[in-house]
C-alpha positions in Angstrom: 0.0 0.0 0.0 3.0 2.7 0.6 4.6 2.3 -2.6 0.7 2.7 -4.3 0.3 5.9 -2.2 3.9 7.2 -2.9 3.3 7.0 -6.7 -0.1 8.3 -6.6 1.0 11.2 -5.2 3.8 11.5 -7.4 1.7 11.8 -10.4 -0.5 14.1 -8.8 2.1 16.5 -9.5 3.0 16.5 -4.8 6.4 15.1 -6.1 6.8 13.6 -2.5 8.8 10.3 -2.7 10.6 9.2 0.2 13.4 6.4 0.6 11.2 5.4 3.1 8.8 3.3 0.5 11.9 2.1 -1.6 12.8 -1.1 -0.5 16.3 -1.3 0.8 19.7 -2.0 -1.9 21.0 -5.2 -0.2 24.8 -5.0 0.0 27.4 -7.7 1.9 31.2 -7.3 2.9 32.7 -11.0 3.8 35.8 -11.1 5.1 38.6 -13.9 5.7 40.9 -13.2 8.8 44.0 -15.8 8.3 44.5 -18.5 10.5 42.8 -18.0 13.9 41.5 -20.8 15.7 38.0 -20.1 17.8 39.9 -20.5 21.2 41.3 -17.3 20.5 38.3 -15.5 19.4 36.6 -15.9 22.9 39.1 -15.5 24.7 41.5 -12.2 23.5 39.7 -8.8 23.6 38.1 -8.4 20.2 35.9 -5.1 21.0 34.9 -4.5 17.0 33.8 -8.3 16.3 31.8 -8.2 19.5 29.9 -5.1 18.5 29.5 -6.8 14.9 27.8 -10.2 16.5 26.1 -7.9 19.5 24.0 -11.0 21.2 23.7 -13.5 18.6 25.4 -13.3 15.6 29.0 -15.5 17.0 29.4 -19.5 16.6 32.1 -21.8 16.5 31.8 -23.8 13.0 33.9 -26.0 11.3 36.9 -26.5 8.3 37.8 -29.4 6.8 35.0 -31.0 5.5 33.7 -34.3 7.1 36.4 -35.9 9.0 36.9 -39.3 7.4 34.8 -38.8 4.7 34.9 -38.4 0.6 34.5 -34.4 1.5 37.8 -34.5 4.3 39.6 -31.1 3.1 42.9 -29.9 4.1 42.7 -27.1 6.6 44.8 -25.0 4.2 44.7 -21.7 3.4 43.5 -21.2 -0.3 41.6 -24.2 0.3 39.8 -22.7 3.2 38.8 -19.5 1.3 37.6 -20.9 -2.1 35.4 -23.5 0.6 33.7 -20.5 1.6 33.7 -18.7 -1.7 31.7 -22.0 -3.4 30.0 -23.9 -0.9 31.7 -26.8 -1.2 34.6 -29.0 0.2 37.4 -29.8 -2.2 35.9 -33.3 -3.7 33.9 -30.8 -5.7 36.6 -27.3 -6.3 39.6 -29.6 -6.2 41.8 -26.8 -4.7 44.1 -28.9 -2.5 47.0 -26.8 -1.3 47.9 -22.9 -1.7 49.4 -23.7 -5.5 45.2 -23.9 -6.8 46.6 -25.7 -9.8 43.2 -27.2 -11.0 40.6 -25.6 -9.6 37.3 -26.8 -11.0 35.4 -23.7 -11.9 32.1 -25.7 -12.4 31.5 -25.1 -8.8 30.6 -21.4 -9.0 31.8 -18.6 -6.4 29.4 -16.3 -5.2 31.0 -13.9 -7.5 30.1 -15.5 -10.3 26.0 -16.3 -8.9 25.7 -12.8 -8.8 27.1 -11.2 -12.2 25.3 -13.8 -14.0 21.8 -12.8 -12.5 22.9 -9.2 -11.9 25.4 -8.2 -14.3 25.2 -4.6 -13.2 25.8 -4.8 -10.1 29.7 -3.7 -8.6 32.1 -6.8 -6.7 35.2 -5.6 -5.5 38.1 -7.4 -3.8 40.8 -6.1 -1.2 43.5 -8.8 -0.5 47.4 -8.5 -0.2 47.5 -12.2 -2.3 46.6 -11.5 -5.6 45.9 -15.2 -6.4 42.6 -14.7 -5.0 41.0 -12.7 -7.5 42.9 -14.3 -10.5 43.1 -18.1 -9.7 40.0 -18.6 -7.0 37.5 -16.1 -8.3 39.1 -16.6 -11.6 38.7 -12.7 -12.6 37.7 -12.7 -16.4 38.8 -16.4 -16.9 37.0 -17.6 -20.1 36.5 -20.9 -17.6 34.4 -18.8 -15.6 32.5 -17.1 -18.1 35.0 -14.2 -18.6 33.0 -12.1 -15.2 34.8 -9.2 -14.4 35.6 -8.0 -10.8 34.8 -4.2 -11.1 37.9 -3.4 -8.8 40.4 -4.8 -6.5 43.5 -3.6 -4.3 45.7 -6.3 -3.9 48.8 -7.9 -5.0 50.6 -5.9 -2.5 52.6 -8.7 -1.0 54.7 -7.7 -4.6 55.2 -4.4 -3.8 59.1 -4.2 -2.2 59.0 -0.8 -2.6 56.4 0.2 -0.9 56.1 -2.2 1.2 60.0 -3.9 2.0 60.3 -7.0 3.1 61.7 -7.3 6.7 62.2 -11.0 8.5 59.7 -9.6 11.7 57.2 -9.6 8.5 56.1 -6.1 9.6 55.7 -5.4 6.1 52.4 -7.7 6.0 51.1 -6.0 9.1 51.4 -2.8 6.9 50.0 -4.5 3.7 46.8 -5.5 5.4 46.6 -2.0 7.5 46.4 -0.4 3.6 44.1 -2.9 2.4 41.8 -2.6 5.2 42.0 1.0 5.1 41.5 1.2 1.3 38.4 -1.4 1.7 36.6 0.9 4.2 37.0 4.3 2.0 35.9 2.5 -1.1 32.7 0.8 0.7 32.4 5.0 2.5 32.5 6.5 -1.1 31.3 3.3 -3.7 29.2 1.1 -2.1 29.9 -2.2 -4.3 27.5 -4.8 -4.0 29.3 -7.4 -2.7 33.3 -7.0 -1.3 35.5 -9.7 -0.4 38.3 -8.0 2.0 41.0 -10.9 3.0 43.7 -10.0 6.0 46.8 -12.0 6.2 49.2 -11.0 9.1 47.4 -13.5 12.0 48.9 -16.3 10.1 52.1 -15.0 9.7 52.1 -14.5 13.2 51.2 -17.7 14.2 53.3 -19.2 11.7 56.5 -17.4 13.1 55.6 -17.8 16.7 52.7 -20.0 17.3 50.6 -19.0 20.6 52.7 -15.9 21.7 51.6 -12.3 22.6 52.7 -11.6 19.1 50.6 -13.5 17.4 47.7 -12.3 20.0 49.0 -8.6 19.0 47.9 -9.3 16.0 44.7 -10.9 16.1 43.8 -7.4 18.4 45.6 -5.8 14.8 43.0 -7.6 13.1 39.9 -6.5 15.1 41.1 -2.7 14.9 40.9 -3.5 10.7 37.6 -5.2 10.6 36.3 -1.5 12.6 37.4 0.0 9.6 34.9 -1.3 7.6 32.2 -1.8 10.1 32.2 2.0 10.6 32.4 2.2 6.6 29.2 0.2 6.4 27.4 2.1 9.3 27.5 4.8 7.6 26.3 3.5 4.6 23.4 2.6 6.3 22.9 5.7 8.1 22.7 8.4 5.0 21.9 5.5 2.2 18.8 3.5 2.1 20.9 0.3 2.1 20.8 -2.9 4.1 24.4 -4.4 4.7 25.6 -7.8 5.6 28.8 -8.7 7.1 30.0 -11.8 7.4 33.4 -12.1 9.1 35.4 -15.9 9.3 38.8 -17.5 9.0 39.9 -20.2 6.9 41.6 -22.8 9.3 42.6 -22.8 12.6 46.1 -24.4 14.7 47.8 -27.3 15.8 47.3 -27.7 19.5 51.0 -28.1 20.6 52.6 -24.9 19.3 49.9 -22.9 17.2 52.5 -22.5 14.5 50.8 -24.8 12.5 47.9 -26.5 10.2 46.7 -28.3 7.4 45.6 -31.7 9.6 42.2 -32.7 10.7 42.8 -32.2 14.6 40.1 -30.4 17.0 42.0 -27.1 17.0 42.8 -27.4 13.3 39.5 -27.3 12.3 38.2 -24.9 14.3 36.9 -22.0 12.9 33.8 -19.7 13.5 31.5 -17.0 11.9 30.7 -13.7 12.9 28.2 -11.8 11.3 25.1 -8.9 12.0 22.5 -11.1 9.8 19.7 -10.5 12.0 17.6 -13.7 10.3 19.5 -16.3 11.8 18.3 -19.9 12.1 19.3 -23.1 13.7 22.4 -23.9 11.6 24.0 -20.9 13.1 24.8 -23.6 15.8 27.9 -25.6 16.7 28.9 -28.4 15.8 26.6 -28.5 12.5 27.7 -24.5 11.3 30.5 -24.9 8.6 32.6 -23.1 6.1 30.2 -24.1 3.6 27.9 -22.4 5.0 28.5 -18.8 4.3 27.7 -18.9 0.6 24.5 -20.2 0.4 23.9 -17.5 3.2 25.1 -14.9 1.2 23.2 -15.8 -1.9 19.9 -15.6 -0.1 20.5 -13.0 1.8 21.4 -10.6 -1.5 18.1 -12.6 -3.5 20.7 -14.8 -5.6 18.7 -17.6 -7.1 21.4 -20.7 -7.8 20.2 -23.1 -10.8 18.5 -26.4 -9.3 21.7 -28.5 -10.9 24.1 -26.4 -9.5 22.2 -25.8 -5.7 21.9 -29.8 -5.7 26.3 -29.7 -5.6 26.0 -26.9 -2.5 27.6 -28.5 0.3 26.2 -25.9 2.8 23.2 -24.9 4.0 21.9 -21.1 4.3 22.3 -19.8 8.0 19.9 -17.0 7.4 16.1 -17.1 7.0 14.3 -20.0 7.2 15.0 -23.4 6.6 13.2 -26.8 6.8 15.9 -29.0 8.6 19.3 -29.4 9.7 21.9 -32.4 11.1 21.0 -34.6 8.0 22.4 -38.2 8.0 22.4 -40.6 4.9 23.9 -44.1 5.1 24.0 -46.8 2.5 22.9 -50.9 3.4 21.3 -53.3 1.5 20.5 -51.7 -1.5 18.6 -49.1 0.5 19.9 -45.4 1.3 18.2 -44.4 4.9 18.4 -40.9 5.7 17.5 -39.0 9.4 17.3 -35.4 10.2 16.2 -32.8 12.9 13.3 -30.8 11.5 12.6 -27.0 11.8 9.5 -26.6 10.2 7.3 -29.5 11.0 4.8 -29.4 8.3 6.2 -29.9 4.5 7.8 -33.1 3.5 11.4 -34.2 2.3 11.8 -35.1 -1.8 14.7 -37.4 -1.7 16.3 -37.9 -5.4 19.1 -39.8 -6.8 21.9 -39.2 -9.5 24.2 -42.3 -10.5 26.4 -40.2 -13.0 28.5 -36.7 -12.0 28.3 -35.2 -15.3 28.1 -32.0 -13.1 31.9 -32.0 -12.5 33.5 -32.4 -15.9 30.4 -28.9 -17.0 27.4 -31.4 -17.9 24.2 -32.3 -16.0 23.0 -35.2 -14.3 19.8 -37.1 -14.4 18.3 -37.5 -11.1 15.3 -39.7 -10.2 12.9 -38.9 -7.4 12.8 -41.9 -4.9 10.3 -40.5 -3.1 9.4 -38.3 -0.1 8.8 -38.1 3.3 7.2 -36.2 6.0 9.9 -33.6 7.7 8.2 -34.3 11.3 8.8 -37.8 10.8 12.5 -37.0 10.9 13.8 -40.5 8.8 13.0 -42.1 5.9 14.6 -45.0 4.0 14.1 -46.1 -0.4 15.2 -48.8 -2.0 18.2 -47.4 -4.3 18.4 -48.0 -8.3 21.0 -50.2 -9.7 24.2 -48.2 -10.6 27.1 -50.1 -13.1 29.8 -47.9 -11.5 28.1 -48.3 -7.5 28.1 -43.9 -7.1 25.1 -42.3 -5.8 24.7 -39.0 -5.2 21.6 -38.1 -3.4 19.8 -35.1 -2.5 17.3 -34.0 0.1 15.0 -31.4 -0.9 12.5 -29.1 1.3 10.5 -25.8 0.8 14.0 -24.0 3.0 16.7 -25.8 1.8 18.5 -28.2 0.4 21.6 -31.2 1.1 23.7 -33.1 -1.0 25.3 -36.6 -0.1 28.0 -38.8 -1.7 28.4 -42.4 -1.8 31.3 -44.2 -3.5 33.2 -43.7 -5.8 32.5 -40.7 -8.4 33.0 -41.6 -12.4 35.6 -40.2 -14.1 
């Protein structure tokens, strides 16, 4: 009824129009602080990520993919962030170690889900490793559809003259004090619609020194940087008729000995957490069930991103805003029968449950998937007799009105 009223009176000749009945540009800022576990989080003095999560928006998730599992993922660096950028754990983006020599860029970034519905809209990147824009995002790649980032900062870890080297590694500590400060006047002046910003020094530190004030120096370093672009984005908000989402995470955590290192699937190594202002969250913003994979699929629905059913059915994560149908899913294979539990959110609706034997998906083709059947989501467990598969791979997918997951068993065709 506003926006009738507003434009009757417009064309009355009044000319009142207000930002008031304009619905609000949706806008979102993630950002990847290297290499702090979640010990450290709740326990050093983090003033700016505290006011970011206020009551709710801080949890404890999870790197790594499932432990023991076709989805295990090295708690590596570049492997962390493109994790997060997709939505999936590295059976799928095949980005196994900090050289990304074969990243499979069939398994979109959130980059790429938003030029290709919104081409107008403005992505920027802020990052001292240049690799992230060219190799992850795959900036104007012809394997990613040759989509543009509109404008980035980074590549400064090049820079010797500007930024010399020195063994301490102060030079880093510099790098991401001008990429965080560059970040928070472009988001103050441009507004770009979505903004990755990627800080790098925590790792260093811990790499150099483990757990040591200096590596707690610069976590506190880190928390000073991410206030740079929260006060960017409340002003945004204040003078522009914008709604901004931040979401703020690592990409691995530490070995619990020293803190110098990762790249293992132990407790500390893997633990990671989210921080965020979403003010829609929902049950998966929990321990032990949040993830990595989890931020896209947040992201997309939070900026009205609608990902392609073939593609969404590959989504490892599930969205931790707005409102979902269930969470904790649990498929297993026996007896020619694939049996599948859950813990439901919204107790009326049921569960679709459909089966692919090929993954055409992975080498850019589609798959054929057959509906087994469904179930009721209060019933919380179901269980269909599988079809026969000449290579034994199966992947199946659990479908409800909020969201979607995605299961593996054996083997996938080459």
């Amino acid at each position: 009824m506003q926006f009738k009223k507003a434009a009757t009176l417009l064309l009355l000749g009044i000319g009142l129009f207000s930002t008031t009945y304009a619905q609000k540009v949706k806008k979102t800022v993630f950002v990847i602080v290297d290499g702090i576990a979640s010990d450290l989080i709740e326990k050093l003095p983090t003033p700016n990520l505290h006011a970011i999560a206020g009551k709710q928006g801080f949890s404890k998730s999870y790197v790594g993919g499932i432990k023991g599992s076709y989805s295990e993922t090295p708690t590596i660096s570049a492997v962390g962030y493109i994790s997060e950028l997709t939505g999936t754990w590295v059976n799928k983006h095949n980005v196994w170690d900090n050289d990304i020599a074969a990243p499979n860029y069939n398994y979109y970034t959130i980059f790429r889900y938003l030029k290709q519905q919104y081409p107008s809209k403005k992505t920027a990147i802020f990052s001292s490793w240049e690799d992230n824009r060219t190799k992850l995002v795959g900036d104007k790649f012809a394997q990613t559809g040759n989509i543009a980032v509109d404008h980035h900062y980074d590549g400064l870890e090049n820079d010797t003259v500007n930024y010399p080297h020195d063994k301490k590694r102060d030079f880093m500590s510099n790098i991401d004090e001008s990429v965080s400060q560059h970040a928070a006047d472009y988001i103050k002046s441009d507004a770009p619609d979505l903004t990755w910003v990627y800080l790098e020094y925590t790792d260093d530190m811990g790499h150099m020194h483990g757990d040591s004030p200096e590596y707690y120096k610069a976590i506190e370093l880190a928390d000073k940087r991410v206030g740079y672009l929260w006060q960017a984005i409340q002003y945004r908000e204040k003078n522009f008729n914008e709604d901004w989402l931040i979401v703020i995470t690592t990409d691995h955590g530490r070995d619990k000995a020293t803190g110098k290192n990762h790249g293992g699937q132990s407790d500390r190594e893997r633990a990671s957490w989210i921080v965020t202002n979403a003010k829609s969250l929902n049950e998966e913003f929990k321990e032990p069930h949040l993830s990595a994979v989890d931020i896209m699929p947040s992201i997309a629905r939070f900026m009205d991103i609608n990902v392609p059913q073939q593609n969404a059915f590959e989504v490892d994560g599930i969205p931790f805003i707005g409102e979902i149908s269930f969470i904790q899913p649990a498929i297993s294979f026996a007896d020619g029968k694939v049996n599948i539990n859950w813990k439901a959110i919204q107790k009326k609706g049921d569960v679709k449950v459909f089966v692919s034997t090929t993954n055409q998906f992975k080498k850019g083709g589609k798959d054929e998937y057959t509906v087994l059947g469904s179930a009721p989501l209060a019933g919380q467990k179901a269980s269909f007799k599988l079809p026969e598969s000449s290579t034994g791979f199966y992947k199946v997918v659990l479908q409800a009105d909020g969201n979607n997951y995605n299961y593996w068993s054996g083997k996938s065709p080459e």
